[in-house]
Every structure is written in C-alpha cells, then in structure tokens.
N, C-alpha and C positions, 0 to 999 in steps of 0.2 A: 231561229236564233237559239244558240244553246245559254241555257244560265247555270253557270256556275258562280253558285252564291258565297263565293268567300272571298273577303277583302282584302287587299293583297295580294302574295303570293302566286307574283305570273310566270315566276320560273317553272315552279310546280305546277300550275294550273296548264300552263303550256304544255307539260311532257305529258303527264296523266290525260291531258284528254287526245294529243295524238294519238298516244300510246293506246289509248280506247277505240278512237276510231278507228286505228288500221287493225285491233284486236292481237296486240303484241303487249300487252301486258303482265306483265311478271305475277307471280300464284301467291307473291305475297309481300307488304311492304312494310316497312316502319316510317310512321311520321314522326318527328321529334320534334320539339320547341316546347315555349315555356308554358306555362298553363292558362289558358284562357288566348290561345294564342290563332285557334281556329283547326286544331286538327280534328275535331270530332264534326266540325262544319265540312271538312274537306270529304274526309271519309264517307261521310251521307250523301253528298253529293256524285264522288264516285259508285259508289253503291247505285245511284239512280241510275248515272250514267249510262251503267252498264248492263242493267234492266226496264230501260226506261223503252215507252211501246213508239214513243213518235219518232222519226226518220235522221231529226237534230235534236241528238240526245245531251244531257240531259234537259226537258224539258220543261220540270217541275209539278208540270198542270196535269200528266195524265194519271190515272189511274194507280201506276207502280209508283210511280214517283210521289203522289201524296200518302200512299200507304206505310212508305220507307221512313218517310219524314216524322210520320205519324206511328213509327215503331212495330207496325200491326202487320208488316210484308211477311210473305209464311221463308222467303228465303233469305232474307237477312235477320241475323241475330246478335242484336248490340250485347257486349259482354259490360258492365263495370264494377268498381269495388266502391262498396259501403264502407266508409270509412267513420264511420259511428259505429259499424258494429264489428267490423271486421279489418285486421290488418292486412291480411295476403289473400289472394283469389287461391281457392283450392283446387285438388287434381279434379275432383268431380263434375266442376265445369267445363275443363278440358275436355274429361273424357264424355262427357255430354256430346261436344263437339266435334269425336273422333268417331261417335257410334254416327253420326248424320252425314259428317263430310262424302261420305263417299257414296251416298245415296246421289243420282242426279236433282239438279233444282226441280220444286214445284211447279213453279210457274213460268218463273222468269230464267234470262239466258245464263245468270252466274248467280251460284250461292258464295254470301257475302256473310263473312266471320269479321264484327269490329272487335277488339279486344282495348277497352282503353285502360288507362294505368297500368301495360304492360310490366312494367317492372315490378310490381307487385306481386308479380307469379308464385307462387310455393316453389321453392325447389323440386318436387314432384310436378307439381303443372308445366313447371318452366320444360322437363326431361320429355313429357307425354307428349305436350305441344312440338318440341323438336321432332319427334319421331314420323309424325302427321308432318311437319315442314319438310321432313328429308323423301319422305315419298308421296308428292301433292297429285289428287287428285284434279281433273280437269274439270272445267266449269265451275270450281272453286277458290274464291279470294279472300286470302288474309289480309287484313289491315291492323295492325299493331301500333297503339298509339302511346306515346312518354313522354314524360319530362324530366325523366331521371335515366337516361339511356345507360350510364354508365354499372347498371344495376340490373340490368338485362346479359344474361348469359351470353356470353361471346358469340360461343356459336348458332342461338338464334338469330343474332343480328346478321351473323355472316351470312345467313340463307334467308334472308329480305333484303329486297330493293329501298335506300334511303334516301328519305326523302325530308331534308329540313324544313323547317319554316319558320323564320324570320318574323319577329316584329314589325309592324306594317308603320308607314310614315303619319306620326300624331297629326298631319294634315286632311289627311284620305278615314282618319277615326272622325275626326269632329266633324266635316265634310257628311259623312255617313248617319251620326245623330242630328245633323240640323235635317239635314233631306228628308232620310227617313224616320225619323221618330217627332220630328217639330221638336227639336228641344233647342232651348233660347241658348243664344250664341255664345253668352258670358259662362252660363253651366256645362254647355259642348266643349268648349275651349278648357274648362278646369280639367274636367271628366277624362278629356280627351290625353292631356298632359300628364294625369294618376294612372292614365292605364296603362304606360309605358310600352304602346305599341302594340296592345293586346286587345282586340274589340270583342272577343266576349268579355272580357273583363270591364268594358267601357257599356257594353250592350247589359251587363246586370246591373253596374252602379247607378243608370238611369234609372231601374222599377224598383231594386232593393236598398232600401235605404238603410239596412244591417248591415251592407258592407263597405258603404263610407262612415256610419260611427263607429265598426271596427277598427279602421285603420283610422278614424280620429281618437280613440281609446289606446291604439298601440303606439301612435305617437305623444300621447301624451305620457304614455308611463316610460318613453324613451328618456323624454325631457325630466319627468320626475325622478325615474333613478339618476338623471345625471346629477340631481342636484340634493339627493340625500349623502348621507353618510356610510361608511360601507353596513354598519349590519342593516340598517335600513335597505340599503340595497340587494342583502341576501334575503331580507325577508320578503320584499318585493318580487325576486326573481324566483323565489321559492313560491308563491301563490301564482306564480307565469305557470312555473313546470308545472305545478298539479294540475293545475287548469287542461293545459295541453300534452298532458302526459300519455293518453291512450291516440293523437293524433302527430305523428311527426311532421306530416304536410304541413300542418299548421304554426307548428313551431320557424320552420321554414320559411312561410309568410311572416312569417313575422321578424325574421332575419334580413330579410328581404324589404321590408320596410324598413329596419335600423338603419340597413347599406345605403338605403335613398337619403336618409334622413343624414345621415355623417357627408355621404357626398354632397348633398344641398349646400353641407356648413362649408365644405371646401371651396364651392363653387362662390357663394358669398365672400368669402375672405380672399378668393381670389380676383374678383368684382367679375366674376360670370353669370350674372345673374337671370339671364333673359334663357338660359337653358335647365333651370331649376323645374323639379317636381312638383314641390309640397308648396305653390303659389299659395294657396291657404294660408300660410304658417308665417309668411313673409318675417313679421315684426318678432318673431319667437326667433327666426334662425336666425336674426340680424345680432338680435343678442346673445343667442350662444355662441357663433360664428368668433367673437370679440374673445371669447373664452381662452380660445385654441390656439396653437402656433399651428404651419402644415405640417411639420414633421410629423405632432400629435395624433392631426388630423389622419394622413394617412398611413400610420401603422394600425391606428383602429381601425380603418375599411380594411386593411390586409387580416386581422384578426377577426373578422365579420367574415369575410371568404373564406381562410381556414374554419370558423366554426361552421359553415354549411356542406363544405366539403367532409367534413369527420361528422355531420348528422346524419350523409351518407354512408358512411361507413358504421352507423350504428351504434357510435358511442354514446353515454348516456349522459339525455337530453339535460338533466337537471346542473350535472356538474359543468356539461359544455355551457351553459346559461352564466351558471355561476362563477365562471372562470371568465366571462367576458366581462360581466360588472364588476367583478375586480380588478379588471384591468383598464378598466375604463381611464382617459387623461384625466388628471388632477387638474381645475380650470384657474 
C-alpha cells in the first residue's frame, strides 16, 4: 500500500502518483497554494516516491524513504529562504545546483531539486534556474514551491508542470488532529476552523503555542487601533512596520488576519455566524459587528485585498499600513 502522507489533495495526489508509476513525469513542477497548505509535504513525498526501494512506492518505511524525510538522502536537496536573515535566495545556490544537476543520481533513481519560496529568486537565480529548466537533464526533478506565484518569472512558470493546491475541508483537519495527535475535540474543532484549511498550519498551532498568541496579539491591536484615534493609530501602526519591517511575509499575515477578522464582522451583521473564523472572539465581534453598516464593511475588505496585492508589488510597507488605518470606517 502506497502512503502518500498529505491531507487532501486527491486531484494532485492522483496525477502525481500515476504520473510516477507509469514513469511519465514531467522534469519539473510548480506547487502553488497558500502557506502552510502542504506543498513541502507533497514534495517529500514525491521525492520518496520516486526513489523509494519497495515495489509500492512510496512506502515511507524503507531506507530512502526515511532518509528524504530526514533531509540526510545524498540525492535530494531541499532548497529554503531564511527569512530572518535574508530576503531573496541568491544565484549561488542555483549555481550550486547547476554544477550537480547533471551529474547522474547517487543512489537512488532521480535526483530531486525542492526549491521552496520560489518566488524569492534573485533576478540572477531566477535567469540561472531557467537556463538548467530550458535544457533538463534526465533523472532529474524540479519541484518549485510558492505562494506568491505571481512573482515568479513568467517564463519559469511556462516550463513547469502546475500543480495547485487547495485548502483541504476544515472537517478532514479536525478529523486528523483528534486521530492523529489525541487532541480533545473542543481545541481540534477551534484549531481546525483558524487554520483555514491549511493543516500545517493547524499541525504547528497544536505544539507552538507562539503562534496562537501571535494572532491573539494581531487581533487585539486590530480591535485596538479601531478604537483609538487617528494619531494613536499612526503611532500604533508605526511600531507594526518597524516591527515587521525586514519581513514582508509577515506583514502579509498579518493582513491576512485583518481580512478574517472584517469578514467575521460581516458575517455577524449578516447573522452568518456558524461560518466564522475567530469563534474565540465571539463577544468582541458582536460588538464591533454593531459598529458598522455593510457598505462600510465591505469597502474595508476591498482595501485589505488592494493592500496585499501592492505588498506584492513592493510598495512600501509602512505607508501601505498607514494608509489602511486611516481609512479605516468611522464607527
């Protein structure tokens, strides 16, 4: 029986592993979705797959397959960006990557290139890496992982096979942490609903407890600036930016919580309330929700999508900040 450990994702899981067995594989793909969504789960997985030693690959248990999972395989090399110390992946990893590609694998049947945070390429990495895509050698697979596809060169995308992946159904998350993890029903079921479909993201808020009072921290200063005054609010939004000044992912999460947190008020005022996020907050959105008219309501989420859209495009983070809490509805 083959395991493919990722939750969800049976469209994908379905082509990729035909695609493996009959050995029709494409030399190189792009996974997309959101973060924490399962694509670096997928990745290792195929990676196993495809050098795994027993008959019904992948099998997890043998030899190649614990070694891949465990980072330590001499043919697969996970690529990622430090984002505490560094903004963009440099050529020098590429070319790392272009002096080996073309050597045959050590061991096993394919050498396997993960690259995650694709879009963080350097303009020189992004050119190197095309060059190695436009003439691939055999027995070797790219996997190219984003969440920001839109920020990936054109024409690397054009010369990978894409592959999306979807948030998985908040039933098959909770499901997943009572089975596998024992975790009581009432915390699976919250857990399950914050992670918006995303079970790494739901599989770290179980052990890390940093990452649920971040985002009880980034809702509370949501709720705070709404109810200061504006310079209160620039000076609030001004210790956001320095804070997150050398991280724009982070900034983004955090955008990304605001969006939950304005839709929640919508969903309240509209009495939809049994498909809210932030079930925690229940008595807090009841009473901002009272604030708002929708009209209000929804030109703020339209201005929450324009700012995450221009933090792609690299405007700067502080004035994009500052230009939402001033716009924020008068309640």
């Amino acid at each position: 029986m083959t395991m493919w450990n990722v939750i969800g994702q049976p469209e994908a899981i379905s082509s990729l592993e035909r695609n493996s067995q009959q050995g029709r594989l494409s030399h190189a793909y792009l996974f997309v979705g959101p973060p924490h969504v399962g694509k670096r789960t997928l990745a290792i997985t195929l990676a196993q797959s495809v050098n795994c030693k027993a008959q019904e690959r992948p099998c997890t248990s043998c030899d190649a397959c614990r070694r891949i999972l465990e980072e330590k395989h001499p043919d697969v090399q996970i690529l990622g960006l430090d984002s505490k110390h560094h903004a963009e992946i440099g050529i020098h990893y590429i070319r790392e990557i272009q002096a080996t590609s073309y050597l045959p694998p050590f061991e096993g049947r394919y050498k396997v290139f993960i690259i995650q945070n694709a879009e963080a390429l350097s303009s020189e990495a992004s050119n190197c890496l095309l060059k190695i895509l436009e003439e691939p050698s055999p027995q070797v697979l790219f996997l190219l992982l984003s969440s920001r596809e839109r920020q990936l060169l054109p024409t690397i995308t054009s010369r990978c096979q894409r592959i999306e992946l979807r948030p998985s159904p908040v039933s098959s998350i909770k499901t997943m942490l009572i089975l596998s993890l024992n975790v009581e029903e009432d915390k699976a079921e919250t857990i399950s609903k914050l992670s918006k479909g995303r079970p790494g993201w739901a599989l770290q808020a179980v052990s890390n407890e940093h990452l649920i009072n971040e985002r009880i921290q980034n809702l509370n200063s949501v709720v705070a600036i709404g109810q200061a005054h504006r310079e209160q609010r620039l000076a609030q939004i001004g210790e956001i930016a320095l804070r997150y000044s050398k991280d724009r992912s982070r900034i983004d999460d955090m955008l990304c919580i605001w969006a939950d947190w304005w839709r929640d008020i919508m969903l309240v005022r509209t009495k939809n309330n049994q498909f809210i996020t932030n079930v925690d907050f229940m008595p807090t959105l009841i009473q901002e929700a009272e604030k708002y008219n929708l009209c209000q309501i929804s030109k703020y989420l339209r201005n929450l999508q324009t700012a995450r859209e221009q933090l792609e495009q690299n405007v700067n983070p502080r004035l994009l900040l500052e230009n939402l809490v001033l716009g924020l509805p008068n309640s």
